[in-house]
N, C-alpha and C positions, 0 to 999 in steps of 0.2 A: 294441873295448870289452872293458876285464878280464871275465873268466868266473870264476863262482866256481863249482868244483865240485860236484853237491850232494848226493853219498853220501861221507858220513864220519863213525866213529863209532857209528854202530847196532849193530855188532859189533863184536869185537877183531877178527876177518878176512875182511875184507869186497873182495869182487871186481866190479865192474863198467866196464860199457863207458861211454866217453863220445866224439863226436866232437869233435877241439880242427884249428880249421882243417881242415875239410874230410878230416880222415883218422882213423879211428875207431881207438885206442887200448883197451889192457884196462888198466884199474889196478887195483892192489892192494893194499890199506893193510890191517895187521898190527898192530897193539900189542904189543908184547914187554915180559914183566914182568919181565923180570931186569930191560932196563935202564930198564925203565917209558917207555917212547916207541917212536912210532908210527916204522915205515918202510914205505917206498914203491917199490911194483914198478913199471917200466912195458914196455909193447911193445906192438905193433901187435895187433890184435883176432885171437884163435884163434890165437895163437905163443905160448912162451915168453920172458917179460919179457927185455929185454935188459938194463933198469937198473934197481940196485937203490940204494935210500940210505935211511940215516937221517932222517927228515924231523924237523931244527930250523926254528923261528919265525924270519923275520925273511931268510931267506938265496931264493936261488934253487938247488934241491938240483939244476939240469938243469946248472947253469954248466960249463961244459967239455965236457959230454959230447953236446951239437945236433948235432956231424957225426957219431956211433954212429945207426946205423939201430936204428928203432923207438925213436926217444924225439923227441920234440917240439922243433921249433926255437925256440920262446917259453922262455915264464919258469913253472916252478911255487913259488911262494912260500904259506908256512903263514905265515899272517896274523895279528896278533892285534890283536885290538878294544879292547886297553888299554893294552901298553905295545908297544914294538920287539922286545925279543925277551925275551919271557915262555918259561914251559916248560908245555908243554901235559901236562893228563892225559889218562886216557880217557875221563874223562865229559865235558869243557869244549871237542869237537874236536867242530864239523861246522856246517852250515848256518846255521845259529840261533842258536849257540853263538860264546863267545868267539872259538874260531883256526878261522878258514877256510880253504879251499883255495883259492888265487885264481890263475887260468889269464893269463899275460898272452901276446899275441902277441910275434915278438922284434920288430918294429916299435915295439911300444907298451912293450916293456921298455928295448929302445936311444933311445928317448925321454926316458925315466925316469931310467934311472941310466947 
């Protein structure tokens, strides 16, 4: 079942752990004002992130990168609740809010698309 992440947004740099499929991750979401959008660290819990991206709406930012250790075999997709692919600010990103963070398994993404 998709997982939506549910720390994003309370801060411009905000670090937390989550488990996605039985393996606990640190992620790290940043807002950057030059280019006003959010990007995203990830890697295994108490390492240094192995992957870092841009996080646009609408894409899966993991695509290509599942066989790099410490990054999730699934899908992380920034969702949005109005159109395909809007551009998020920093007030309109997180749980509640317009663009979500939505965890899919790669099961449930090679489903999908």
């Amino acid at each position: 079942m998709p997982y939506y992440l549910p720390h994003v947004g309370a801060t411009p740099d905000e670090i937390f752990t989550t488990a996605l499929e039985g393996v606990k991750y640190q992620i790290r979401l940043r807002w950057n004002t030059r280019d006003e959008a959010w990007y995203i660290y990830i890697g295994y819990e108490g390492i240094e992130p192995k992957f870092t991206s841009k996080f646009c709406a609408g894409m899966n930012v993991l695509r290509g990168y599942q066989a790099t250790e410490g990054v999730p075999e699934g899908a992380i997709i920034l969702a949005d609740s109005e159109a395909i692919y809007g551009r998020p600010s920093r007030n309109d990103t997180g749980i509640d809010k317009r663009f979500k963070i939505l965890y899919l398994t790669k099961e449930e993404y090679e489903g999908v698309f």
